[in-house]
C-alpha positions in Angstrom: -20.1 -87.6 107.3 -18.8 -89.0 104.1 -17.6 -92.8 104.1 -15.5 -91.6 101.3 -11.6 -92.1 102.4 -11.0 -88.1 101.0 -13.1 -84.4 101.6 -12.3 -81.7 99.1 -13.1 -78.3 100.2 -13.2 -75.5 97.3 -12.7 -78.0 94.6 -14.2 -75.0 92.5 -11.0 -72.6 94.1 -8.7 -71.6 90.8 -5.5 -70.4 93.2 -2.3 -72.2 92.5 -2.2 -73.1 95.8 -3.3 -76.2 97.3 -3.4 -77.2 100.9 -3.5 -80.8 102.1 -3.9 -82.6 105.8 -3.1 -86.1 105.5 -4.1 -86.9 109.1 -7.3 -84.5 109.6 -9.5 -86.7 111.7 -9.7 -90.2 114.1 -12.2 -91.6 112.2 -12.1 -95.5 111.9 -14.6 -97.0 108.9 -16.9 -99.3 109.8 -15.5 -102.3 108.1 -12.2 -102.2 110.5 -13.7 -104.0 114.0 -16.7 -101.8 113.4 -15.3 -98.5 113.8 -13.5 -99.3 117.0 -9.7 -100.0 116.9 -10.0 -101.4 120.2 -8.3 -98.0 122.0 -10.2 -95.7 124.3 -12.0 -92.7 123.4 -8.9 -90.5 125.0 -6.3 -92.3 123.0 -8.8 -91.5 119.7 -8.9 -88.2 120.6 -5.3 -87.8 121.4 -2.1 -86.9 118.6 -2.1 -90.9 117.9 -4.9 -91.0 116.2 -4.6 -87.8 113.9 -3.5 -84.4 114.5 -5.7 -82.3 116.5 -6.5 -79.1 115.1 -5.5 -79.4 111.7 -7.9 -80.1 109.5 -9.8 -76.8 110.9 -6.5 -74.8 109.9 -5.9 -76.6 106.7 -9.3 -75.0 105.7 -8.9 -71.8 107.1 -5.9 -71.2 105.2 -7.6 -72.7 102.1 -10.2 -70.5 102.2 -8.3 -67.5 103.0 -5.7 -68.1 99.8 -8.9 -69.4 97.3 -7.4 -72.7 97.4 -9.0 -76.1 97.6 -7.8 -77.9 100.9 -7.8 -81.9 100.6 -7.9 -83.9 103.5 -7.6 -87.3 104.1 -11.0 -89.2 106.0 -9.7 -91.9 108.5 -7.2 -92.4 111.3 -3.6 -92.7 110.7 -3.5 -95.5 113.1 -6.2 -97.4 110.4 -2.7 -96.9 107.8 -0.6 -93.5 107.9 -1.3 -92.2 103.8 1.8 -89.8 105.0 4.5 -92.8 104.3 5.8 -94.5 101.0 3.6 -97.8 100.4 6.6 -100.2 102.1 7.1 -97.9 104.9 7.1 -100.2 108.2 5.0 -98.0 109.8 2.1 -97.9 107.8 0.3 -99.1 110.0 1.0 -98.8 114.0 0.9 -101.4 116.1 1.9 -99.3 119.3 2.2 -95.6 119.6 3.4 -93.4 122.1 3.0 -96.0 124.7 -0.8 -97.0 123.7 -0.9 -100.9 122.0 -3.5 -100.8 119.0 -5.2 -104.1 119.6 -6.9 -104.0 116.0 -3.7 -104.0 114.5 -1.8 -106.4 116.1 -2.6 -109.1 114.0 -2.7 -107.1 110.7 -0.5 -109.2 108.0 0.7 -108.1 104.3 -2.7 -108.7 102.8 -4.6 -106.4 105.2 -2.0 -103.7 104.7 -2.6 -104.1 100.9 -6.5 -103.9 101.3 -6.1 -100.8 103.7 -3.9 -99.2 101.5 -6.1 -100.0 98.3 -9.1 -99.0 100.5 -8.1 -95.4 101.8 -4.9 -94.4 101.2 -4.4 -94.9 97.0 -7.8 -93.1 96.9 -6.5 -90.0 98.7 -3.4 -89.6 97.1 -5.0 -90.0 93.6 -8.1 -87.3 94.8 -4.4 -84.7 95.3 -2.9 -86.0 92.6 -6.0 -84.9 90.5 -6.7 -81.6 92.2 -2.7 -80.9 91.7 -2.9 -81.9 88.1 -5.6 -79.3 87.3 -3.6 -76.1 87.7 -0.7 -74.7 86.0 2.3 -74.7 88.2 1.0 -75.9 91.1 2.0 -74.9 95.0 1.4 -77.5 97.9 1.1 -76.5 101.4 0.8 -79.7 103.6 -0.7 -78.9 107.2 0.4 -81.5 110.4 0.0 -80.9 114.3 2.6 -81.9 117.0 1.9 -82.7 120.2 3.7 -80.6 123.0 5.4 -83.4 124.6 5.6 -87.5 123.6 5.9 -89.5 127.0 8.8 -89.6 128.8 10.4 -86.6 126.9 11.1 -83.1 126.4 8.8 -80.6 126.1 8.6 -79.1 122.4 9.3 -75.2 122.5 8.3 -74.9 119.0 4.8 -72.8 118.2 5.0 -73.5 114.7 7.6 -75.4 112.1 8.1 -74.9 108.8 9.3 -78.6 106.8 11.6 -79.3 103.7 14.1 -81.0 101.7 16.4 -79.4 99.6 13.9 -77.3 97.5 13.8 -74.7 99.7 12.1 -72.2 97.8 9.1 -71.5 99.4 10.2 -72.8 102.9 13.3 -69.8 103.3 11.0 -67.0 102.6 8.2 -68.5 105.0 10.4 -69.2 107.9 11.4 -65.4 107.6 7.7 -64.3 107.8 7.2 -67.1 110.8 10.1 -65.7 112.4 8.7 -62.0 112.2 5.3 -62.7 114.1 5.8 -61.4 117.8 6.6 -64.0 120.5 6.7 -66.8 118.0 9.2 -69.9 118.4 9.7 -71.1 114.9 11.6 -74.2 114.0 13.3 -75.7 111.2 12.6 -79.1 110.7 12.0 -80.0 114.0 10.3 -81.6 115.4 10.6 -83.8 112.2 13.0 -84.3 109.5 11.1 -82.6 106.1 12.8 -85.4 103.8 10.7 -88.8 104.0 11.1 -90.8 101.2 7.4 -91.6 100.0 5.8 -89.2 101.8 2.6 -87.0 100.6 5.6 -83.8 99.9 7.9 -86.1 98.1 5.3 -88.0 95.9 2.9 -84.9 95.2 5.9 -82.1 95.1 9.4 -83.2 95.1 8.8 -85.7 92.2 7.1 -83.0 90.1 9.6 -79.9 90.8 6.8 -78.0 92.7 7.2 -75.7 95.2 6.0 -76.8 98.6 5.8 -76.2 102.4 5.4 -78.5 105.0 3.9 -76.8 108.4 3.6 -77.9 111.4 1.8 -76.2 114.2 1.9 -77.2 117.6 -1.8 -79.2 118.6 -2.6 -77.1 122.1 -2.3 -73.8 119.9 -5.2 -74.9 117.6 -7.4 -77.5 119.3 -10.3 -75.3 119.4 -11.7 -73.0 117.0 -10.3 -69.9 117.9 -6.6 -70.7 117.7 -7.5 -72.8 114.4 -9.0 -69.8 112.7 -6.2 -67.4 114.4 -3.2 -69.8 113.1 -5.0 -69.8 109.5 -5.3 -65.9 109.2 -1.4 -66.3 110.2 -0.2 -68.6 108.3 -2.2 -67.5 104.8 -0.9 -64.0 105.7 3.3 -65.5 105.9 2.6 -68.0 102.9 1.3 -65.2 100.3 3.8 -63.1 101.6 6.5 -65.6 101.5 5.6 -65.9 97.7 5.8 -62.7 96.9 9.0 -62.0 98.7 10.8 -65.1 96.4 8.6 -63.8 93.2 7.0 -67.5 92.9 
């Protein structure tokens, strides 16, 4: 495993498409409390820590369009690189009722190194791979959990994300909305406008087209559903294109 704070897959990949996980694994570098925010390993493996089952989709569906897929290499709960740098919640100090003892002390400076550390390296690896194509696409691949504690279940399989450029997201929430059985939502269980976040600083700065999707983590936490939700979701996103002529 790379100690890098980014993995590119398919760097080589000419497609204009490029597909990004910003929380693809729980991994905490050695230098933060020696790898251990001071949570169990069922917290680390739980939605807190990253979302499950994305990163293997993000790939799939990389591979599938000829895309390179970059994904980010540490927890969000070490700093979240899907919020704007003065974002509050940058860094978690409790999340969905589980206290991160390894950041309850963390102060401005530590922030600042973390954010130096992992997440300005990540966004500058996207920013890079972005930069070397012609009219770009970025696809941005996040898990939900069914249900936080204490509230309603989600219905949704899979959500499609966005602000007001809703180019790409229309067309693919028709192709969603076509696959049999399939509860598709509309920004839910999220709003898709976050000032700062990887969409708005990679896509909606630049004018790009982009999608935001979300896929519920139960549906993909093993290999089977990851590689059956990236057949899917390659299948709607090409087609999506092609139906808007992008």
């Amino acid at each position: 495993m790379t100690n890098e704070p980014f993995i590119i897959f398919g760097a080589e990949r000419a497609a204009r498409w490029v597909v990004t996980c910003d929380h693809a694994t729980n991994r905490v570098p050695a230098e933060i409390g020696g790898g251990n925010l001071g949570i169990d390993g069922a917290d680390m493996a739980r939605h807190i820590a990253y979302d499950v089952g994305a990163a293997g989709v993000a790939i799939g569906v990389a591979e599938r369009l000829g895309a390179p897929a970059v994904l980010s290499n540490f927890s969000r709960l070490v700093i979240d690189p899907n919020r704007g740098e003065d974002d509050p919640t940058l860094v978690m100090r409790l999340y969905d009722g589980t206290i991160i003892p390894a950041n309850r002390s963390v102060d401005a400076a530590e922030v600042a190194r973390r954010r130096d550390a992992y997440t300005r390296p990540y966004h500058r690896a996207l920013a890079e791979t972005l930069a070397a194509r012609d009219d770009p696409i970025l696809v941005a691949v996040h898990s939900f959990t069914p249900q936080f504690r204490g509230r309603a279940p989600r219905p949704w399989h899979v959500s499609v994300l966005h602000t007001d450029d809703a180019r790409l997201a229309v067309p693919l929430l028709a192709r969603l909305r076509g696959l049999p059985g399939t509860v598709v939502g509309a920004n839910e269980p999220y709003s898709g406008s976050l000032k700062g976040d990887s969409i708005d600083r990679h896509a909606t700065a630049h004018g790009r087209l982009n999608a935001l999707i979300e896929v519920r983590n139960d549906l993909i936490a093993d290999d089977t559903g990851q590689d059956l939700w990236a057949e899917r979701l390659a299948a709607c996103l090409d087609a999506a294109r092609a139906d808007a002529d992008l």
